[in-house]
N, C-alpha and C positions, 0 to 999 in steps of 0.2 A: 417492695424493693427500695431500697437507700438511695437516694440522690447521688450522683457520681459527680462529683467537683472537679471540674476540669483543673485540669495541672501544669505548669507549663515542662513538660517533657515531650520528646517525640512523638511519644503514641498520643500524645494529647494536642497535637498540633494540627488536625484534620487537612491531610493530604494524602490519605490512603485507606479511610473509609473502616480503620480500624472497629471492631465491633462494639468495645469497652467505648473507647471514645465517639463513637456514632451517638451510642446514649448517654453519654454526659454533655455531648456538644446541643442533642436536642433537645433532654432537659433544662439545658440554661439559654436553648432561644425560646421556650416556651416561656417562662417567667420574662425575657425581655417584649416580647410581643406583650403583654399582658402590664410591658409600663411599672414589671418588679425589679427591673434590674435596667441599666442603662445600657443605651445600644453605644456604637461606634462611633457611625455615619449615618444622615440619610441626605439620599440623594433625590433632587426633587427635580421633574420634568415635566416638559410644558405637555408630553402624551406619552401614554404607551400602552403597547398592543397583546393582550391576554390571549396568548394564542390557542388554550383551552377553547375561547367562544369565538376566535377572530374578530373582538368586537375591540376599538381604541376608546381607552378612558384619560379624558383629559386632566393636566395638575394633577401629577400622582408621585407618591412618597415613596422610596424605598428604602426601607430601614433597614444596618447588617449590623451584625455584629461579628467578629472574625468575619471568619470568609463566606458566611450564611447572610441569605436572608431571612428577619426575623418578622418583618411585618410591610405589608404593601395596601397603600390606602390611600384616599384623595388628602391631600396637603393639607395639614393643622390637626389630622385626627389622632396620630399616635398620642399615647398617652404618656411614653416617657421621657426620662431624659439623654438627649445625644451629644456626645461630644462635640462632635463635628457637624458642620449641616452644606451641604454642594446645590446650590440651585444652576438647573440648565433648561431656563423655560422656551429656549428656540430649538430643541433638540427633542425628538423621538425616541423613546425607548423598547429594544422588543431585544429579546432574550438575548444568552452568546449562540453562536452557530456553531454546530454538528458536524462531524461526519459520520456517517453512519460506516462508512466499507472505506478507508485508507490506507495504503499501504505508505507509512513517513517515508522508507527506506527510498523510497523513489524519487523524494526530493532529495536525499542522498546526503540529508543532515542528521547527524544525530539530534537525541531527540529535543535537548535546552535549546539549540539553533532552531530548528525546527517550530518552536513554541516564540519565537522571538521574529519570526518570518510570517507566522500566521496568525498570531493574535493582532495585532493592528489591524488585520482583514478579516475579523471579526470571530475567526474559528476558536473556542475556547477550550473544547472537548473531544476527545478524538475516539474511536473504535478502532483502534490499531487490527490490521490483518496482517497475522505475525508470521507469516508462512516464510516470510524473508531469512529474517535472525533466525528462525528456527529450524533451518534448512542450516543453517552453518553453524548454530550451538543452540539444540532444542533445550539442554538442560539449565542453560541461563538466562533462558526467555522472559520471566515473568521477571526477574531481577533487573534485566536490561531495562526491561519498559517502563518498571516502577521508578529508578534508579533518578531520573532528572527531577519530578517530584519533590522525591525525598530531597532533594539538594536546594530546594527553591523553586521550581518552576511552576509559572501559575497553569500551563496545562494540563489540562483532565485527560491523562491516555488510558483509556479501557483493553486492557490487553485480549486479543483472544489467541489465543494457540493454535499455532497450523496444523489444519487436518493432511494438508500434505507434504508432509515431514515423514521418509520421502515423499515425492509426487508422485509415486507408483512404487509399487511393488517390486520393478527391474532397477532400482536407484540405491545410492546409499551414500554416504554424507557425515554432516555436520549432527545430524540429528536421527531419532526416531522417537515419535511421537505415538503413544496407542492407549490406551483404559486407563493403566493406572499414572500416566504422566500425566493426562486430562483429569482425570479425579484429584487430584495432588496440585493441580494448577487453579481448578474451580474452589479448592476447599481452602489453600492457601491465602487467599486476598477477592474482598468483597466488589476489586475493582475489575476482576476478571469476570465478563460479558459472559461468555460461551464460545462455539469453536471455531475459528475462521473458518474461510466458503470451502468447501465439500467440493473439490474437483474431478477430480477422478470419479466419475460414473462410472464408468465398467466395473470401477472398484468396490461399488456399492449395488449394485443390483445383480452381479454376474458372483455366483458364491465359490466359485473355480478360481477368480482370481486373487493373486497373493495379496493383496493389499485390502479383501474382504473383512476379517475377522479383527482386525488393524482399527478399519474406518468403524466397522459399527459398534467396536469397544468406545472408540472417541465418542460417538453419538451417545450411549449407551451414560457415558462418564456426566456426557453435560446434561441430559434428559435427568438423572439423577440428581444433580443440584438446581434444576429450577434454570439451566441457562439457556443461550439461543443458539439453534443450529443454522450458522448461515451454508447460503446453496452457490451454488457457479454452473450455472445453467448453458453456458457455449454451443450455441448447435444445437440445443434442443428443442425442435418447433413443433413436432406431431404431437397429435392427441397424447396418444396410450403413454409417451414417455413423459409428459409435462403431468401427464397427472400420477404417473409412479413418482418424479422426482416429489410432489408434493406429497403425496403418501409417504414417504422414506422418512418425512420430517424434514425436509432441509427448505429453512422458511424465507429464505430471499433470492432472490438473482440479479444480477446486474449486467447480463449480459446480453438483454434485449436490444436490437437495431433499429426495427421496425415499428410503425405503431399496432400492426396488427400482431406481431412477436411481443409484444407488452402489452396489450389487451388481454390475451390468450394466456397469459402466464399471470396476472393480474385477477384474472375471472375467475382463476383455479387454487388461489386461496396464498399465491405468494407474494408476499413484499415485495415492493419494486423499488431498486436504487439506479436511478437514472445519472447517467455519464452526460458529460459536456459533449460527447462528438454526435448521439444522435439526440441530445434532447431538444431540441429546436423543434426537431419532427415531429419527435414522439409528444410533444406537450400540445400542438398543433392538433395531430389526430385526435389526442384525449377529450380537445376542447371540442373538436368538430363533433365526436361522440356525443357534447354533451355530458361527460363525467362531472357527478356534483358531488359525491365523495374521493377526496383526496388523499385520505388518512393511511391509507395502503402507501404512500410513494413515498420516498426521501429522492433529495439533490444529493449525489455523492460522489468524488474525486475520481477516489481509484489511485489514478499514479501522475502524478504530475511534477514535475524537477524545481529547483528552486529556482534555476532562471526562468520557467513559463510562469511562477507563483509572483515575482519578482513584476513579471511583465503585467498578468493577468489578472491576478489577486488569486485568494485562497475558494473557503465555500462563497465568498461572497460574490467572485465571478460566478458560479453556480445558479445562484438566486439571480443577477445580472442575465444572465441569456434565457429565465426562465420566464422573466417578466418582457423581453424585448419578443418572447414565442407567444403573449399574448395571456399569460398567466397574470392574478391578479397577485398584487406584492405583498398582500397578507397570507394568500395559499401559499406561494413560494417560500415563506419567512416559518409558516407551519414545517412544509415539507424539508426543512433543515433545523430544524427545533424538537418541538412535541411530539410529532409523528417518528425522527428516526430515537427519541430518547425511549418513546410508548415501545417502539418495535425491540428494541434493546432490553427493555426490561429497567432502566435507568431511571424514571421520572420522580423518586426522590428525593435525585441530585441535580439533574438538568434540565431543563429544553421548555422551563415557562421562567417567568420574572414570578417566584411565588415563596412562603417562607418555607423554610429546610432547604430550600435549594441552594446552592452556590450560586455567589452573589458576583455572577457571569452576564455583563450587560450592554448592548451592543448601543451607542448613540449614534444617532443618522439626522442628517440634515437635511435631505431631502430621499423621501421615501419610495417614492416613483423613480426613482434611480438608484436606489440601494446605495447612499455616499455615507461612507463614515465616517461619523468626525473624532470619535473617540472612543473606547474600550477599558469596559471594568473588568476585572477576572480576580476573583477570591476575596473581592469587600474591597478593590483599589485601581486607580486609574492605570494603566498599564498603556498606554497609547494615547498621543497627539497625531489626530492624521493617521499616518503608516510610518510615525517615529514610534520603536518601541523604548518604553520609559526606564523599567529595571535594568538592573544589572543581570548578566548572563548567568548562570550558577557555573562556576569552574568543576569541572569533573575530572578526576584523573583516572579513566575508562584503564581496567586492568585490562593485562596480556590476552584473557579469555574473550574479551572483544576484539582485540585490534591484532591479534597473532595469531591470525586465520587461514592464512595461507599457510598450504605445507604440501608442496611440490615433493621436494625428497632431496633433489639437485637440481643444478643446473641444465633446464634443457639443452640439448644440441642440435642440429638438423636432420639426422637421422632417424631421431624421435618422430620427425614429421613425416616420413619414406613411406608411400605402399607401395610392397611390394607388389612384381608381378612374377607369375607363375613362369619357370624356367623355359625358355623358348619363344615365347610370346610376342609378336613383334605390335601386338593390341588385347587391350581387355575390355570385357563389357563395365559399365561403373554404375554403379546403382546412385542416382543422383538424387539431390532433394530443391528446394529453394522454399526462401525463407514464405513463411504462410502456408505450406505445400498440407492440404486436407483432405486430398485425395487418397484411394485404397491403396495405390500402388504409388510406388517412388517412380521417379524418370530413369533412365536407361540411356546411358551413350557410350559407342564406343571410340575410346582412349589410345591415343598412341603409349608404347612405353620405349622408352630408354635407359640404357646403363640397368635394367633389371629393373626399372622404378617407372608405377604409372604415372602419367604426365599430365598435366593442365590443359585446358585449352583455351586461350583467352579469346581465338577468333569468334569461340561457339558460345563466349560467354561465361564459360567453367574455371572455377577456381576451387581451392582448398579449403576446409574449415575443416575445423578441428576443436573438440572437447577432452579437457584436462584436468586430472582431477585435482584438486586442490586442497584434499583434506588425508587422502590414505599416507603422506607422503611416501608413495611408489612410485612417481614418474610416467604414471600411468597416461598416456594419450590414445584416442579415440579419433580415425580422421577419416576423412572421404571426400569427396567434389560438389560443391554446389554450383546450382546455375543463377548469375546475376549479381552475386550480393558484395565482391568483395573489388581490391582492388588490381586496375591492368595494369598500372604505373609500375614497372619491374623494380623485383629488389624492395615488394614494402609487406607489412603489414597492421593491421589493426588488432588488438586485443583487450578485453574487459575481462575482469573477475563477476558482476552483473550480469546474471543469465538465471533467469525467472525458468521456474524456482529452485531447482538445485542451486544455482550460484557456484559452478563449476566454472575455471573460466575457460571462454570461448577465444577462437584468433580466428581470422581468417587473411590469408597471402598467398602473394606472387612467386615465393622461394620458401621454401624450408629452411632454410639460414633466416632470412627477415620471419620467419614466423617463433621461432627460437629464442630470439631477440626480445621481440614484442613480448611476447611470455614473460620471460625472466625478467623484463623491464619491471610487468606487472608486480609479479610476484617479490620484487627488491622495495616497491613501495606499500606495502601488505596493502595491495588491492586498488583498483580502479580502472585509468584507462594506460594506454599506451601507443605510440601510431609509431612504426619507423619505416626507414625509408634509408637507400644508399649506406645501411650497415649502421644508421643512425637516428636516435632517438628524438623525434620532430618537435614530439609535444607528450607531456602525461598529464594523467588528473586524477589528484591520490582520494581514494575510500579507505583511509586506513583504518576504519571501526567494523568488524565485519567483512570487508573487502567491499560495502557495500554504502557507505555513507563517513562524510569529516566532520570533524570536531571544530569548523569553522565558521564561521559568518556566510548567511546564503549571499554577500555580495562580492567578498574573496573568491566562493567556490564557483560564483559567474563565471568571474573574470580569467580563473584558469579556463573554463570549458570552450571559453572565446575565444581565448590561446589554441585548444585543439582543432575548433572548429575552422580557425585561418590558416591551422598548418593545413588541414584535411582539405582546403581549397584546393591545395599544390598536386592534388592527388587527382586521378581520373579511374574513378568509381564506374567498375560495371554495372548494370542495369537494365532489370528486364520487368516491364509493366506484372503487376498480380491484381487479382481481383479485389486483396486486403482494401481499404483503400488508402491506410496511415504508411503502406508502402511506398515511399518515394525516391527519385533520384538524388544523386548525391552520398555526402558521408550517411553510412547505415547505421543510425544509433537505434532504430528501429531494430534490428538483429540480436541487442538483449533481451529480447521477446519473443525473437521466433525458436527458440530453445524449450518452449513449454513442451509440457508433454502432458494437458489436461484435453477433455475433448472439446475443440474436434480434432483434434490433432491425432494423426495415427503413427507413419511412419517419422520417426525422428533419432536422432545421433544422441548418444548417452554417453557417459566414463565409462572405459572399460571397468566389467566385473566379471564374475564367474559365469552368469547367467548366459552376457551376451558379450566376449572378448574384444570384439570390436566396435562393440556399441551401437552395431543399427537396429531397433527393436519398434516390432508394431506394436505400440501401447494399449492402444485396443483388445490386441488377443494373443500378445507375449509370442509374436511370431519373430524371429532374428535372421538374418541373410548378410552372406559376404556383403565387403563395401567394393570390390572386385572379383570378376568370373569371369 
């Protein structure tokens, strides 16, 4: 074969793992390793940490050339000549950090902000879990995620494609995702992983339901190219089901609590990506086990907002709580490096300081407390502290990102009316509350007036309501919850953010304030809304998707800050759940309780054909009035 001469044109710019350019890039780091061609930079450190052996080697050289590295060796040995030479002999060096299972959308920046928020915190490379975007435009998924990249950004996003696009079979949306979208996304770009986590179990091992033939074409697509089927295991603790979910092929979970629910899931052949809320425990149990292989586990996010990244840092709070559980800081520094890059399928591009990799490098000043002092990412210093150093790449995100809402019109309060049956002076209400994972829904009965069921705030009931935001039909979905909204009359709250459809949700004291709140939503294409007294308190625009801004995560604080002290004025029902992230106060938690993966059974949907009102058991496609 012909030596391929790197060029300076786009596909020769390696930021998207181009095939042509893959091998012209690592034909010409072979000749610079080899001292035939001149490198860039090397960067020289006082240690750093081989996370293949866990072992630290002192005074070591890292040579790049572009955004590679080409050669790594004790100080003096390369053989050729570098432009440039960076000595940092008080500073630690060990790879950039990972995330293995992210959802960006959660930090609610697009994705250049996003990269500009977390690489000072040492995250260089992401596994995007795109069931977000791809819930509200599955066909520009792969374009969305590559798209900041392409423009400049030094972040690595690994797209994977949502397997639930819809999240069931009774949904329908922004997206539909099945065989040959997934074959067409795997084959299109070498940067796309495999398929986001696999939710809907029912969907996959019960061959009756509609979203069977859907899910194991996706499986089916990425098993075909060599990618990973990640898993979403919620609720699943018995034997005979944790060893079907691992027979199915879906090779992670991250939704272990316990350490004995991660032991058990761990034993039976699946990766583990451990969250910040139980891994204190669960790293505690492992150690008390005695676990001496580690290689199964990643430290991974999940969903965490730009103000708690702001406040807490990125992966590298991750590694922070996993060494203060007693974990040693080289396992921890693995389990967000080499282990989730091995699990990925990735290690040609990430997750060691070694050559061919991207020249992704995390400097620490003190290793026993994971401090950063500074961050390379693509062969260049990128961070002082948690000052990031480039420029932002400007984007001018078209209409198919950010003209996502399509209501129809204007809601009005009628829109939000259930009716009651003619004569009625009470109706029974099939009721839910947020977290609700029981067989049956709650049951209250309802005073009605003027023909319309009513509220009841003494008992703690209030209204929500699901809207669809993509058929533009005006389609609303409503019924009674217990706890979750506000008794302050005359208000309500609404989000376009409602995992994973991203329909948006309201919940209120009046159908007039819930009207409001909507349309409020819907005028700033996506995000929050609260009102109150016929008037708009506070917003907070997602206008990328309805689900993330095109701004600075310090801007996007300071509005949420704004909501959060109008939402003080407010007096929030509330009713204890066993969840335990369920808390009093403003419900921002309620963007979440809209799943409908297991364990989730009974839950509120956009009206469709299926189920007109939208209460459907997702489990076993059973529907019932939201009044009788």
């Amino acid at each position: 074969m012909t030596p391929i001469t790197p060029k300076n044109t786009p596909e020769f710019e390696d930021i998207g793992l181009d095939p042509d350019a893959e091998i012209a890039i690592r034909q010409d780091l072979t000749l610079v390793a080899l001292g035939k061609r001149p490198a860039d930079v090397a960067l020289r450190v006082g240690r750093l940490l081989d996370v293949s052996t866990r072992t630290w080697r002192a005074d070591q050289e890292i040579v790049m050339k572009g955004r590679r590295i080409a050669y790594v060796g004790d100080a003096g040995t390369y053989p050729g000549a570098v432009a440039r030479r960076v000595h940092e002999p008080d500073l630690a060096a060990v790879p950039g950090l990972g995330e293995v299972h992210k959802h960006i959308e959660s930090s609610h920046l697009t994705p250049e902000y996003e990269a500009a928020l977390v690489l000072p915190r040492g995250n260089t490379w992401t596994c995007e879990a795109s069931h977000e975007f791809s819930n509200v435009n599955g066909a520009k998924t792969l374009e969305f995620w590559l798209k900041a990249r392409a423009a400049g950004s030094p972040l690595k996003i690994f797209p994977l494609p949502g397997s639930a696009v819809p999240p069931t079979g009774y949904e329908h949306g922004g997206g539909h995702l099945g065989y040959d979208e997934q074959k067409a996304f795997m084959s299109q770009s070498l940067m796309t992983a495999g398929l986001d986590e696999v939710m809907d179990w029912p969907g996959v091992w019960d061959a009756t339901n509609p979203s069977y033939d859907r899910l194991w074409g996706m499986i089916r697509a990425t098993f075909e190219q060599r990618g990973v089927v990640e898993g979403h295991a919620a609720g699943i603790r018995d034997m005979p089901t944790i060893n079907a979910f691992a027979a199915a092929g879906l090779a992670s979970d991250h939704e272990a609590w316990t350490p004995e629910e991660f032991w058990d899931k761990l034993t039976h052949g699946l990766f583990m990506e451990l969250r910040p809320h139980s891994l204190p425990e669960v790293i505690r149990g492992m150690i008390d086990r005695g676990l001496a292989d580690w290689s199964q586990i990643a430290l991974t996010t999940d969903d965490r907002s730009a103000s708690d990244t702001l406040k807490l840092g990125a992966t590298d709070h991750n590694v922070r709580l996993a060494i203060e559980a007693g974990l040693s800081p080289e396992i921890a520094i693995q389990c967000v490096t080499i282990n989730p890059a091995r699990h990925m399928r990735l290690t040609p591009w990430v997750g060691t300081i070694a050559p061919g990799r991207y020249a992704d490098i995390v400097l620490l000043s003190d290793v026993g407390k994971f401090e950063i002092a500074k961050v390379w990412a693509d062969g260049r210093q990128v961070s002082d502290g948690t000052t990031y150093l480039p420029d932002v790449p400007k984007i001018d995100w078209p209409d198919w990102a950010t003209k996502t809402v399509n209501i129809g019109r204007p809601l009005i309060s009628d829109d939000f009316v259930i009716g009651a049956e003619p004569g009625r002076e009470t109706m029974q209400a099939a009721v839910l509350r947020p977290f609700h994972w029981a067989d049956d829904f709650l049951t209250f009965e309802l005073p009605v007036r003027d023909g319309a069921v009513q509220r009841d705030e003494t008992r703690n009931i209030t209204k929500f309501a699901i809207i669809d935001r993509f058929s533009g039909k005006a389609a609303v979905s409503k019924m009674f919850w217990l706890g979750c909204g506000p008794r302050t009359a005359d208000t309500a709250l609404a989000c376009s953010m409602a995992h994973d459809k991203h329909n948006i949700w309201c919940t209120g004291s009046s159908d007039e304030a819930m009207a409001l709140a909507v349309n409020a939503v819907a005028e700033i294409d996506g995000g929050w809304a609260l009102v109150s007294g016929a008037k708009v308190l506070a917003s907070v625009r997602y206008e990328v998707a309805g689900l993330m801004t095109c701004r600075p995560a310090d801007v996007l604080h300071e509005e949420m800050q704004t909501l959060y002290q109008a939402a003080e004025t407010i007096d929030w029902m509330f009713e204890p759940s066993f969840h335990p992230r369920w808390s009093a106060g403003f419900p921002e938690r309620l963007a979440f309780a809209t799943l409908t993966c297991a364990p989730w059974r009974w839950v509120l949907l956009a009206p469709s054909d299926y189920a007109p009102q939208g209460l459907v058991n997702v489990q076993n496609g059973k529907v019932h009035p939201v009044v009788f």
